[in-house]
One Martini backbone bead per residue (centre of mass of N, CA, C, O) as a GRO file, in nm:
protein
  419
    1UNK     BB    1  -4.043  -7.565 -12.202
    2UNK     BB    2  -4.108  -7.803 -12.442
    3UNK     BB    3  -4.206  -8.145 -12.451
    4UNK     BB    4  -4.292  -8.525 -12.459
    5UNK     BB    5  -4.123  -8.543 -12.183
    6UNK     BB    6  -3.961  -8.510 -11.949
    7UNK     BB    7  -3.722  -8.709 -12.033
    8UNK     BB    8  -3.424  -8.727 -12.205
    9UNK     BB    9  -3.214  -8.827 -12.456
   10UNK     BB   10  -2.897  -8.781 -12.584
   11UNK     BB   11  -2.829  -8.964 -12.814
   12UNK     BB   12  -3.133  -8.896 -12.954
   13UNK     BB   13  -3.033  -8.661 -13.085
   14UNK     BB   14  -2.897  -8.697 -13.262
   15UNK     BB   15  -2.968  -8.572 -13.600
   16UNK     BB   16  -3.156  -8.338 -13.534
   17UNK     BB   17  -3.343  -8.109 -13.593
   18UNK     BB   18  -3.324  -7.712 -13.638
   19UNK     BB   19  -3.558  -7.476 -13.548
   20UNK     BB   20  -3.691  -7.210 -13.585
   21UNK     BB   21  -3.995  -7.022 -13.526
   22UNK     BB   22  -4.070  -7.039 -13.865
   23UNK     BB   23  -3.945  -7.339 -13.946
   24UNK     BB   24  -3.636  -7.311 -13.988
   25UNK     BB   25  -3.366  -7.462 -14.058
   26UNK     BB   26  -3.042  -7.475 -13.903
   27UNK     BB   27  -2.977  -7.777 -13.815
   28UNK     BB   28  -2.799  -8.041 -13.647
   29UNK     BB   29  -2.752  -8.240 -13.410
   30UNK     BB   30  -2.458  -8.393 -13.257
   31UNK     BB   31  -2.424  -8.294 -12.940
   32UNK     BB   32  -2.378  -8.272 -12.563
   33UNK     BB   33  -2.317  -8.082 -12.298
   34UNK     BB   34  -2.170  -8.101 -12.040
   35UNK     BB   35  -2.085  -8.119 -11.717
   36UNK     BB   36  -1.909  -8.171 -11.444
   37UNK     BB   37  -1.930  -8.261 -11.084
   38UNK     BB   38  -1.878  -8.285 -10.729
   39UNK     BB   39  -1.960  -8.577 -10.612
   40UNK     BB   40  -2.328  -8.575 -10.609
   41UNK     BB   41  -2.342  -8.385 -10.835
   42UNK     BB   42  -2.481  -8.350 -11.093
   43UNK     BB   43  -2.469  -8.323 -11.433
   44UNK     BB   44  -2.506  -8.097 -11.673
   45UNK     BB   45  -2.665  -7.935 -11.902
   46UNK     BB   46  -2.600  -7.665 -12.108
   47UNK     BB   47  -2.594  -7.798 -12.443
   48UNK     BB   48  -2.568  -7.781 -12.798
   49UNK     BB   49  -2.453  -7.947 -13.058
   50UNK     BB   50  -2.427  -7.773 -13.383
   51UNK     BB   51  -2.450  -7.798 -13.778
   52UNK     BB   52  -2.400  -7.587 -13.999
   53UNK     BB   53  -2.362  -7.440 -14.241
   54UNK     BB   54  -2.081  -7.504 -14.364
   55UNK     BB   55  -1.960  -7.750 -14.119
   56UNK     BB   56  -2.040  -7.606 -13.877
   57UNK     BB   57  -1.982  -7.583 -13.490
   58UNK     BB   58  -2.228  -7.480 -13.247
   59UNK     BB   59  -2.353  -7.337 -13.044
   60UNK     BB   60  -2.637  -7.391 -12.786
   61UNK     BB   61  -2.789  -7.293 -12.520
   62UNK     BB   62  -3.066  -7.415 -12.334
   63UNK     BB   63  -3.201  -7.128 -12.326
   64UNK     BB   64  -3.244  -7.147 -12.649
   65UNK     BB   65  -3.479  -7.355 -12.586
   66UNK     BB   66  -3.817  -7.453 -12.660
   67UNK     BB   67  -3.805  -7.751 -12.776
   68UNK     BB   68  -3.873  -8.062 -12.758
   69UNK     BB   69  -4.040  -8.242 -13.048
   70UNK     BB   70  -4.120  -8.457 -13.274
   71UNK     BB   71  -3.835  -8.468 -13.384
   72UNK     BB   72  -3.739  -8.166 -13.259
   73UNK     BB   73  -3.583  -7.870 -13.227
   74UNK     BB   74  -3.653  -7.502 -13.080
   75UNK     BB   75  -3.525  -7.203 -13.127
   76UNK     BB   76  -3.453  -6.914 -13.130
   77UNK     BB   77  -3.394  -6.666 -13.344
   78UNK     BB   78  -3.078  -6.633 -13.181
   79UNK     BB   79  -2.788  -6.738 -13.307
   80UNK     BB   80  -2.464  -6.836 -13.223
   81UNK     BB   81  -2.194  -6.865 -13.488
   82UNK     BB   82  -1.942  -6.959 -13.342
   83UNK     BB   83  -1.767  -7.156 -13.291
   84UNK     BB   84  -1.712  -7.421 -13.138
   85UNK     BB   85  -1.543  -7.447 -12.791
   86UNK     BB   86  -1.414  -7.673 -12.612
   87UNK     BB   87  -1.391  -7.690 -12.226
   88UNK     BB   88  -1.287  -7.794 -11.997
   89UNK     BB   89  -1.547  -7.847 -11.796
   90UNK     BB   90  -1.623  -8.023 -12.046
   91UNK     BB   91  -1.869  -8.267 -12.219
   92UNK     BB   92  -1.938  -8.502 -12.447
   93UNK     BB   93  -2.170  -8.743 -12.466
   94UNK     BB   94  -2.111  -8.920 -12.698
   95UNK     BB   95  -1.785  -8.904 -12.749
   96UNK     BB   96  -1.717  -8.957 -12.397
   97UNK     BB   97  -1.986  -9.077 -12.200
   98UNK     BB   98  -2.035  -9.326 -12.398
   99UNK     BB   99  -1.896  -9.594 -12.260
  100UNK     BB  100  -1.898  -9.576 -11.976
  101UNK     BB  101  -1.799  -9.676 -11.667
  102UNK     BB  102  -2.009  -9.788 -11.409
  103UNK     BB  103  -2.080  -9.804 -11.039
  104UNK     BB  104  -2.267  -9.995 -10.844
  105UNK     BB  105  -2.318  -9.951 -10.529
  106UNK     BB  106  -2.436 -10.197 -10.388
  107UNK     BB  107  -2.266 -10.422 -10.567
  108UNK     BB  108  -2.003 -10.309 -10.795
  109UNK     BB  109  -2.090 -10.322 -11.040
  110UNK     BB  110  -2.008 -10.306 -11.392
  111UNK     BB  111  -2.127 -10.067 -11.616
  112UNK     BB  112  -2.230  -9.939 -11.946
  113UNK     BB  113  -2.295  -9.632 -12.099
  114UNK     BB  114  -2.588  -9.574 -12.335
  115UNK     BB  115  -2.751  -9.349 -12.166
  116UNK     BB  116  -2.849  -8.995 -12.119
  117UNK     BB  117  -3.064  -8.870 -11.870
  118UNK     BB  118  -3.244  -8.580 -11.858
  119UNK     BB  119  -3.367  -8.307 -11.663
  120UNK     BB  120  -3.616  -8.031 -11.533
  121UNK     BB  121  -3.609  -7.794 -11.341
  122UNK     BB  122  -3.735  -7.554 -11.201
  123UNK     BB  123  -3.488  -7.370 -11.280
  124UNK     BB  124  -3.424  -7.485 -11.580
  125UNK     BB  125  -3.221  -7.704 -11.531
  126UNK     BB  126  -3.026  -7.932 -11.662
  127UNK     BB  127  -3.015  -8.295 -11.539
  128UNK     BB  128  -2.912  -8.598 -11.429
  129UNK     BB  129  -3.122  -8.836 -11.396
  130UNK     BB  130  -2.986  -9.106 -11.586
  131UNK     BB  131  -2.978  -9.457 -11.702
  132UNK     BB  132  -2.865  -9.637 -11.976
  133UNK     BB  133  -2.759  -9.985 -11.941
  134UNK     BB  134  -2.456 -10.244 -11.953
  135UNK     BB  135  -2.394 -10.584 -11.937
  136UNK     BB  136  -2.223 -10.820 -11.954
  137UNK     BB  137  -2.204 -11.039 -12.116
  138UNK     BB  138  -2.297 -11.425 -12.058
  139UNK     BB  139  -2.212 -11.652 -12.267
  140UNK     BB  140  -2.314 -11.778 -12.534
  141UNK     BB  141  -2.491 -11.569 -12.744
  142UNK     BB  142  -2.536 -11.346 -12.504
  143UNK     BB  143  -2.699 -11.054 -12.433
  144UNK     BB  144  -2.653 -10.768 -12.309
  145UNK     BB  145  -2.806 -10.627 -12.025
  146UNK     BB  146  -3.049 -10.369 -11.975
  147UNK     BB  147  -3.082 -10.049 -11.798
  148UNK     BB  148  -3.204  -9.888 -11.547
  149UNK     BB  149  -3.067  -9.582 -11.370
  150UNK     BB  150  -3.019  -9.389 -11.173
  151UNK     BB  151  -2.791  -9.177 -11.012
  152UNK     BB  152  -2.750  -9.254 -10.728
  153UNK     BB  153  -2.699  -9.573 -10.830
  154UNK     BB  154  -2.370  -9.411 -10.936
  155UNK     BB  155  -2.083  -9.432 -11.004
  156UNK     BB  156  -1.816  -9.216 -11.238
  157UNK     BB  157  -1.959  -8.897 -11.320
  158UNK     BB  158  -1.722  -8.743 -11.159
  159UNK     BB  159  -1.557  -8.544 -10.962
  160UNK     BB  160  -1.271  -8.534 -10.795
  161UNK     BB  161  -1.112  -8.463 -10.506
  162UNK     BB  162  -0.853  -8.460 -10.702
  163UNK     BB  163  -0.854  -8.306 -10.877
  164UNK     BB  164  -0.790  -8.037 -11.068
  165UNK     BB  165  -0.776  -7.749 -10.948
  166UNK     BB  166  -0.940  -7.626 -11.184
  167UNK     BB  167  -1.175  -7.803 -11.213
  168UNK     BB  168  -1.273  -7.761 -10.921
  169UNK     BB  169  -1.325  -7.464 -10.962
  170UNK     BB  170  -1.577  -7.509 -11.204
  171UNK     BB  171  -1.720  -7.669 -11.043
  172UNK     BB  172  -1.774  -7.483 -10.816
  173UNK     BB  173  -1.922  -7.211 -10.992
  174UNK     BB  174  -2.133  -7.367 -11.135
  175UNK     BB  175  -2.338  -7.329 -10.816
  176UNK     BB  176  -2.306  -7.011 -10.834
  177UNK     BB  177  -2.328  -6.718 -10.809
  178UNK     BB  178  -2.237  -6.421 -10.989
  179UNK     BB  179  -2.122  -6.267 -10.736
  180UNK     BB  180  -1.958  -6.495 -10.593
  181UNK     BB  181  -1.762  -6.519 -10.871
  182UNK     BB  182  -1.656  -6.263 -10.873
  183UNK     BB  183  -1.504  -6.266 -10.590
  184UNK     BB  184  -1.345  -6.453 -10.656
  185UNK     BB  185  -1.212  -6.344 -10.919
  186UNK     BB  186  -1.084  -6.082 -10.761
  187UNK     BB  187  -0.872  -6.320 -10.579
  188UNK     BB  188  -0.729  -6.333 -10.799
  189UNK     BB  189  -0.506  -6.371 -11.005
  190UNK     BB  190  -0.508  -6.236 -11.316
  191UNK     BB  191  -0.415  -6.506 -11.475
  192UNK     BB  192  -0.624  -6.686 -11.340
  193UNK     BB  193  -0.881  -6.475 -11.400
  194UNK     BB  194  -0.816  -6.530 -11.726
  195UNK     BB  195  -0.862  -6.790 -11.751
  196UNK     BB  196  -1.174  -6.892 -11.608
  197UNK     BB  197  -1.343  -6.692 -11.810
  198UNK     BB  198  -1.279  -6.847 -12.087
  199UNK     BB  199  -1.419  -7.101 -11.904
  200UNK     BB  200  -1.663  -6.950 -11.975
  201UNK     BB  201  -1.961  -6.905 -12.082
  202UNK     BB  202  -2.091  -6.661 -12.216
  203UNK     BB  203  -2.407  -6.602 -11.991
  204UNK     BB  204  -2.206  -6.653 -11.732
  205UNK     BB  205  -2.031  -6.438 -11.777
  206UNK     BB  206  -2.207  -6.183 -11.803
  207UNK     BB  207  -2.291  -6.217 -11.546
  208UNK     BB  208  -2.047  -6.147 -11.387
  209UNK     BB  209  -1.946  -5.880 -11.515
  210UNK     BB  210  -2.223  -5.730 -11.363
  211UNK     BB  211  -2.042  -5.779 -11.083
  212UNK     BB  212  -1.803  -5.639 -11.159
  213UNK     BB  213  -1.552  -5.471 -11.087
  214UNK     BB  214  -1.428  -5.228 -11.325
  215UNK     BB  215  -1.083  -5.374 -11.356
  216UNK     BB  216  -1.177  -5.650 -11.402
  217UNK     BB  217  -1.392  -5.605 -11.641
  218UNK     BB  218  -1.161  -5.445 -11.843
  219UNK     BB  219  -0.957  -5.683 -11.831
  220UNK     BB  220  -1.125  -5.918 -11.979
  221UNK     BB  221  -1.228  -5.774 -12.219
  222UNK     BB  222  -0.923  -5.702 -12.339
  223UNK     BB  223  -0.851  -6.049 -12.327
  224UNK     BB  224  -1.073  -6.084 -12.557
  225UNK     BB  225  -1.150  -6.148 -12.816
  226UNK     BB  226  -1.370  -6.013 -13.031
  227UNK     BB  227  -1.576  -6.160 -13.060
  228UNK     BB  228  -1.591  -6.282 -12.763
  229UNK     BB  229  -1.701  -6.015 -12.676
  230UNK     BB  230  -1.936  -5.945 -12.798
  231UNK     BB  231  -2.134  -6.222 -12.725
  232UNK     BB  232  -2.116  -6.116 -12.420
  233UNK     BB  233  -2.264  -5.842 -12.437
  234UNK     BB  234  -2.542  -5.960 -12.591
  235UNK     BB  235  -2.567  -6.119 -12.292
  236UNK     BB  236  -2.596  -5.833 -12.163
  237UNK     BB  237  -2.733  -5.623 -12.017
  238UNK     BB  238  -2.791  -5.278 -12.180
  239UNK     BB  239  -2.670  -5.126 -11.867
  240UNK     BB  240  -2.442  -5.283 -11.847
  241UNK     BB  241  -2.299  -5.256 -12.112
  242UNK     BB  242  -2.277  -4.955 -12.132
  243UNK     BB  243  -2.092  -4.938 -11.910
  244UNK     BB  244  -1.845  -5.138 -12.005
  245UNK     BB  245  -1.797  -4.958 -12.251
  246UNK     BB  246  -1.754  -4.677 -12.126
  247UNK     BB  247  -1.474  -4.806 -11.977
  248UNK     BB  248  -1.334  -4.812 -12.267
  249UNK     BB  249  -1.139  -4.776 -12.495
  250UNK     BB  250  -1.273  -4.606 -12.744
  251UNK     BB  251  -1.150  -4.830 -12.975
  252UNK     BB  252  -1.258  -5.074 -12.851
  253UNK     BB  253  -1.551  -5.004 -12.835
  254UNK     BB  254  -1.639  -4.959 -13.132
  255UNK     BB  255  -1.518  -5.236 -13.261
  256UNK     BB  256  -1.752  -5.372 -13.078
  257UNK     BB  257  -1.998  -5.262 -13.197
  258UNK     BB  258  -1.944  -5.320 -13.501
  259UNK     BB  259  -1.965  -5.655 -13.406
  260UNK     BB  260  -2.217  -5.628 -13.308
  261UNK     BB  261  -2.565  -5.634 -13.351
  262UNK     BB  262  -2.719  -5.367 -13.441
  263UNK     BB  263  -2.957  -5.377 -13.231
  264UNK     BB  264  -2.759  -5.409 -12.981
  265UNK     BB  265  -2.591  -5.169 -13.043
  266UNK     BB  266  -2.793  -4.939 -13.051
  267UNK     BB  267  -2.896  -4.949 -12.758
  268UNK     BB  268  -2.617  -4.861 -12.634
  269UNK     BB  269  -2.580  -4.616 -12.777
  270UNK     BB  270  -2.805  -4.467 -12.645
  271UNK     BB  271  -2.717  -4.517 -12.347
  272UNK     BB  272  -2.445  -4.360 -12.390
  273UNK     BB  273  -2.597  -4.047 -12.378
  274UNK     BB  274  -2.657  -4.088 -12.095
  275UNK     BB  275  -2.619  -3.993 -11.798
  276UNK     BB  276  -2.576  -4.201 -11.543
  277UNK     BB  277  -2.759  -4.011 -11.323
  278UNK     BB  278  -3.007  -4.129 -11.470
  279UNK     BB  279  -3.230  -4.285 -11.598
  280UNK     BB  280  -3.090  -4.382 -11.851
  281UNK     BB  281  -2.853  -4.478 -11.729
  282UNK     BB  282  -2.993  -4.703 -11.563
  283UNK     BB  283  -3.157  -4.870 -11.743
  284UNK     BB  284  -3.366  -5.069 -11.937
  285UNK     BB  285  -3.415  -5.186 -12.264
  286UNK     BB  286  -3.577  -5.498 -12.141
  287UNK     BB  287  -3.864  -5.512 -12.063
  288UNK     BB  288  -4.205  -5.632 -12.037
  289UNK     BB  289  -4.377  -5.621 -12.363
  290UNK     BB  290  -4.698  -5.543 -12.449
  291UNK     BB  291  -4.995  -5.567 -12.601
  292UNK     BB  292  -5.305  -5.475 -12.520
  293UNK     BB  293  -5.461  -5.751 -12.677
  294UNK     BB  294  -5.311  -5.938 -12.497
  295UNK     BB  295  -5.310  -6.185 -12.227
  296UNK     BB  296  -5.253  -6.305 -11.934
  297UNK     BB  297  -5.121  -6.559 -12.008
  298UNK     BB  298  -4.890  -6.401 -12.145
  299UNK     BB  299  -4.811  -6.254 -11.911
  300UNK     BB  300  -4.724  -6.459 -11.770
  301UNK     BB  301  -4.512  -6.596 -11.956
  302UNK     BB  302  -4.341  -6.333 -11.953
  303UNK     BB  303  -4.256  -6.346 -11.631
  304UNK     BB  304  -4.230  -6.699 -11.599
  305UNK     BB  305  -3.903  -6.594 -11.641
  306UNK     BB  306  -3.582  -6.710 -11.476
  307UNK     BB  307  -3.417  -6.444 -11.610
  308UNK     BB  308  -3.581  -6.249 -11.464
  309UNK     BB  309  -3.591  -6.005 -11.275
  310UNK     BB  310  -3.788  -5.944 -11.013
  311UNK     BB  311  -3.849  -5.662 -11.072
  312UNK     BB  312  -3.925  -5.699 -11.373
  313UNK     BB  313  -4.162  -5.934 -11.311
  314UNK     BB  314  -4.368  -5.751 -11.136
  315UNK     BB  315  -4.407  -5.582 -11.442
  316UNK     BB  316  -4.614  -5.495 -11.733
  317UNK     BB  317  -4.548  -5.313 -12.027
  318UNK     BB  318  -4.814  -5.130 -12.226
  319UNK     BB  319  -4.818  -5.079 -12.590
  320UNK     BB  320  -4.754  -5.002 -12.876
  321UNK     BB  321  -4.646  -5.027 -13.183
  322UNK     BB  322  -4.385  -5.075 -13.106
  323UNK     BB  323  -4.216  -5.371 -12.861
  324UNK     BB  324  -3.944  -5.245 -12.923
  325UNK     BB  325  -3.781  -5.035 -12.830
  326UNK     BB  326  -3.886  -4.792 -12.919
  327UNK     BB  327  -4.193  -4.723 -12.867
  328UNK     BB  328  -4.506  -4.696 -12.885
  329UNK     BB  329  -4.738  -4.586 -12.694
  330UNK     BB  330  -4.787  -4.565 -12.374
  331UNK     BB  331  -5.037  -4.735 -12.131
  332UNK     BB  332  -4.901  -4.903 -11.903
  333UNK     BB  333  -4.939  -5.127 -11.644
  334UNK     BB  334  -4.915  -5.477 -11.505
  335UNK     BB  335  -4.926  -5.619 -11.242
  336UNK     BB  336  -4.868  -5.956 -11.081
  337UNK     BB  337  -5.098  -5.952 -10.892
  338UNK     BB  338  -5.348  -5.862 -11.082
  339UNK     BB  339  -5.282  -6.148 -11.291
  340UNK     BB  340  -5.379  -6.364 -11.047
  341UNK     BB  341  -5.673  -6.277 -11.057
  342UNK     BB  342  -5.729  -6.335 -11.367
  343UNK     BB  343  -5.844  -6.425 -11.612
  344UNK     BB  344  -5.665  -6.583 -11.898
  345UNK     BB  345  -5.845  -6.395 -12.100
  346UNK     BB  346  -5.779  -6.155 -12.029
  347UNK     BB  347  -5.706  -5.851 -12.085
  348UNK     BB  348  -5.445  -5.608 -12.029
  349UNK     BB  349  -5.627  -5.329 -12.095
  350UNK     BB  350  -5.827  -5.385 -11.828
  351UNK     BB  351  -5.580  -5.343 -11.623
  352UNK     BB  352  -5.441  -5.093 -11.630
  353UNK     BB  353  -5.191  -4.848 -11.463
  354UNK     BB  354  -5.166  -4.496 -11.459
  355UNK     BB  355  -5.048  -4.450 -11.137
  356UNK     BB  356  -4.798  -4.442 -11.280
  357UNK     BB  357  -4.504  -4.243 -11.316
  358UNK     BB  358  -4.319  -4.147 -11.550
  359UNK     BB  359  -3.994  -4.101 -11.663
  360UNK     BB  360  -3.756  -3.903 -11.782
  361UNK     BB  361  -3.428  -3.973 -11.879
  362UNK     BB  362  -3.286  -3.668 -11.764
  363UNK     BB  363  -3.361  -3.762 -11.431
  364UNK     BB  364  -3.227  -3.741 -11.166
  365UNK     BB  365  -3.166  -3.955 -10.909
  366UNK     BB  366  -3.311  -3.838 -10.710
  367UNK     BB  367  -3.609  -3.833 -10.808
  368UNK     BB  368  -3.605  -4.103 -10.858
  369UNK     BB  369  -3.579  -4.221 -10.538
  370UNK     BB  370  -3.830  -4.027 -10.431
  371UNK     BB  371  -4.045  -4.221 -10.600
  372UNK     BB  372  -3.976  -4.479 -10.480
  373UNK     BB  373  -4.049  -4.413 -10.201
  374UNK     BB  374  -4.314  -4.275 -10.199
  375UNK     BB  375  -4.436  -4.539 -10.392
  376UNK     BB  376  -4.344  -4.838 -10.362
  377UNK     BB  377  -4.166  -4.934 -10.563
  378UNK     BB  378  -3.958  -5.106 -10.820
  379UNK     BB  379  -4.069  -4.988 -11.091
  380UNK     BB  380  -4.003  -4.745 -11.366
  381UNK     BB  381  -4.124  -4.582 -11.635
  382UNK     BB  382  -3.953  -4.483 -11.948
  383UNK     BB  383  -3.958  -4.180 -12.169
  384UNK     BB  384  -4.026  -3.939 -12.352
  385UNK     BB  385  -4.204  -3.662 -12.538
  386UNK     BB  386  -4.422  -3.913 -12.685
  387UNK     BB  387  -4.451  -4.177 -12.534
  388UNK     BB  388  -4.212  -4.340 -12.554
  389UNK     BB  389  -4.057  -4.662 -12.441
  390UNK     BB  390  -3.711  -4.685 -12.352
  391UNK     BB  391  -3.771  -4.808 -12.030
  392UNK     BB  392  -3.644  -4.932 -11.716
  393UNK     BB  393  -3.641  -4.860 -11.359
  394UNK     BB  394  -3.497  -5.029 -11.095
  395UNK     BB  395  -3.415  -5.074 -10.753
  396UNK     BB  396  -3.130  -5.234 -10.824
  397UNK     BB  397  -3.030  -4.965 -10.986
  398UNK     BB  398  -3.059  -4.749 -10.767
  399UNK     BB  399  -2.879  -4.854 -10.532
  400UNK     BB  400  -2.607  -4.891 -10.700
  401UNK     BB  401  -2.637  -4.548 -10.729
  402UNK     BB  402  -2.573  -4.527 -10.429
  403UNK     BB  403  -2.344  -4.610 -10.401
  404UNK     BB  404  -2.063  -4.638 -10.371
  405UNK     BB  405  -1.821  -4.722 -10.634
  406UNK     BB  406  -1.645  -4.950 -10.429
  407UNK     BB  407  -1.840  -5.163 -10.293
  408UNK     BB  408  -1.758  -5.447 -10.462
  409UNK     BB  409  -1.464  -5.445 -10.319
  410UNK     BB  410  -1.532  -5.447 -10.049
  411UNK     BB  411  -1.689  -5.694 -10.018
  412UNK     BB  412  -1.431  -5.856 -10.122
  413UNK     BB  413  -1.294  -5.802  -9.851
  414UNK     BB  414  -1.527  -5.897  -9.639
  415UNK     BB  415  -1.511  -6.214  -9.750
  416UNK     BB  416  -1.202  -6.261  -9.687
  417UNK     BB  417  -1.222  -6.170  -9.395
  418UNK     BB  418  -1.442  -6.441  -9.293
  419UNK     BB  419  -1.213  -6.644  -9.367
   0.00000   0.00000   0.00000
């Protein structure tokens, strides 16, 4: 993301437009989410509330924000337009944290806060890390002193140690990797368990789901009315979500696929033909495709997304168009270690590899591990019988599909086994 300043200030965007990537208004900023967390953790900003036409308004998640500059916010080509739904753990700053009192740690002094500034960390997340703040006026006429603090200099916007159960758990996850999530959810009660999911945002709700075991996310998603289980789906990688498709039952399957965008639902469509143990059934259908033409600077910034598996920002795969599965023509690979050698203007068509062979969708399991082992790969690309790119299979495809298939679940006990 770019900005025009390292730091944000919350208020200020209050009425911002919001346009796509092709210069088009897409809405207004409303309001910015925040969660509070537990302690010292600064609070999150996870999105913004936008207003669509006619007087809708929808969340946008910070994942989806590619500039703010300009006055003006400019968001990916794709927005979910389903009504915002403020969650339990979530906080509007305008509407609720503006005028906030906080408490000055030095010397116990009460402030009022005027701005909430957020920075963005190397790992992408907003976080705050400042207030704009005013003491109480004092004196006839005297106006109120303004002024910056840290966040560690003031208490007063975190969750207490006494919260609500509910709360205290939400603010948990807010922490957790995706994995250690599913853990958690896996030993709670049924009803427990699809409480805390519906309190997930659609992304995060997604991590998850691709770390549970079958019968817990086949529960959740069963339990999710349909508009926000097709949202959660488009937001799961699509071997993924293919996967979970086709563990629901066939009726709900359909009504599924027919309620998300239809590019979304294609990609499933397709994953559902191959058998769960070939390359089809394995791969991701949204791998890093460049065309040859493409420069290195563009091929850095296009794995230097961390929401991309290390597998998958390994190498970028060169098609000719068109560059989205299935592609034109495929001509090979650009390892990440060899475009960290090169000049950014150098193209990526004079660096391919092509000794790394492609394997066919209908390839079996067997063939395609002793591929990886023989070769030591990450990743291999998947074609048809014309060489068109259909995905890639990652070596932590691989290995799950070697696991019991049980394994997920013998872990959730061997987790609470050890506390």
């Amino acid at each position: 993301m770019t900005t025009n300043t390292s730091r944000i200030f919350l208020a200020r965007l209050a009425g911002l437009g919001v346009f796509d990537p092709r210069g088009d208004q897409v809405g207004k900023v409303r309001d910015a989410v925040v969660v509070l967390r537990i302690g010292d953790n600064p609070p999150r900003l996870t999105g913004l509330v936008v207003e669509v036409p006619p007087r809708r308004r929808i969340f946008v998640p910070m994942t989806k924000v590619t500039a703010i500059d300009a006055g003006q916010v400019i968001v990916t080509g794709t927005v979910n337009l389903r009504r915002f739904e403020q969650r339990r753990n979530e906080s509007l700053a305008t509407a609720e944290l503006l005028d906030r009192s906080l408490t000055l740690r030095e010397t116990g002094e009460k402030v009022r806060v005027v701005d909430i500034g957020v920075a963005q960390t190397r790992s992408r997340e907003w976080l705050v890390d400042s207030f704009f703040v005013r003491r109480g006026a004092t004196g006839i006429r005297r106006r109120s002193e303004r002024f910056m603090v840290d966040w560690p200099e003031v208490t007063g916007l975190s969750l207490a140690e006494t919260a609500q159960p509910a709360e205290q758990l939400l603010a948990t996850i807010d922490s957790l990797r995706p994995a250690d999530v599913a853990s958690l959810l896996h030993n709670l009660v049924p009803k427990r368990r699809l409480e805390v999911a519906r309190e997930l945002d659609d992304e995060r709700l997604a991590d998850v789901l691709e770390e549970l075991i079958e019968e817990d996310r086949v529960e959740i998603m069963q339990a999710l009315d349909l508009e926000r289980a097709a949202d959660v789906l488009e937001e799961m990688d699509p071997g993924d979500a293919a996967d979970l498709i086709s563990e629901l039952p066939p009726e709900k399957a359909e009504f599924l696929l027919d309620e998300m965008e239809p590019d979304e639902a294609e990609d499933i469509r397709r994953l559902l033909t191959y058998d769960d143990f070939s390359a089809g059934g394995m791969m991701t259908s949204e791998p890093v495709i460049l065309p040859p033409d493409a420069a290195v600077a563009e091929a850095l910034a296009s794995i230097r997304n961390p929401d991309l598996p290390p597998a998958l920002a390994a190498q970028v795969y060169v098609c000719r168009a068109p560059t989205e599965t299935p592609t034109g023509k495929f001509l090979g690979t650009c390892h990440f270690q060899r475009l960290l050698r090169e000049p950014p203007s150098t193209l990526i068509s004079s660096l391919i590899d092509t000794t790394v062979d492609p394997v066919r969708p209908d390839t079996p399991l067997g063939e395609v591990t002793r591929n990886f082992a023989a070769y030591n790969l990450v990743a291999v690309p998947v074609v048809d019988e014309d060489d068109h790119l259909l995905g890639a299979v990652t070596i932590d495809d691989v290995v799950d599909h070697m696991l019991p298939a049980n394994w997920r679940e013998e872990a959730a006990h061997e987790d609470v086994h050890d506390e």
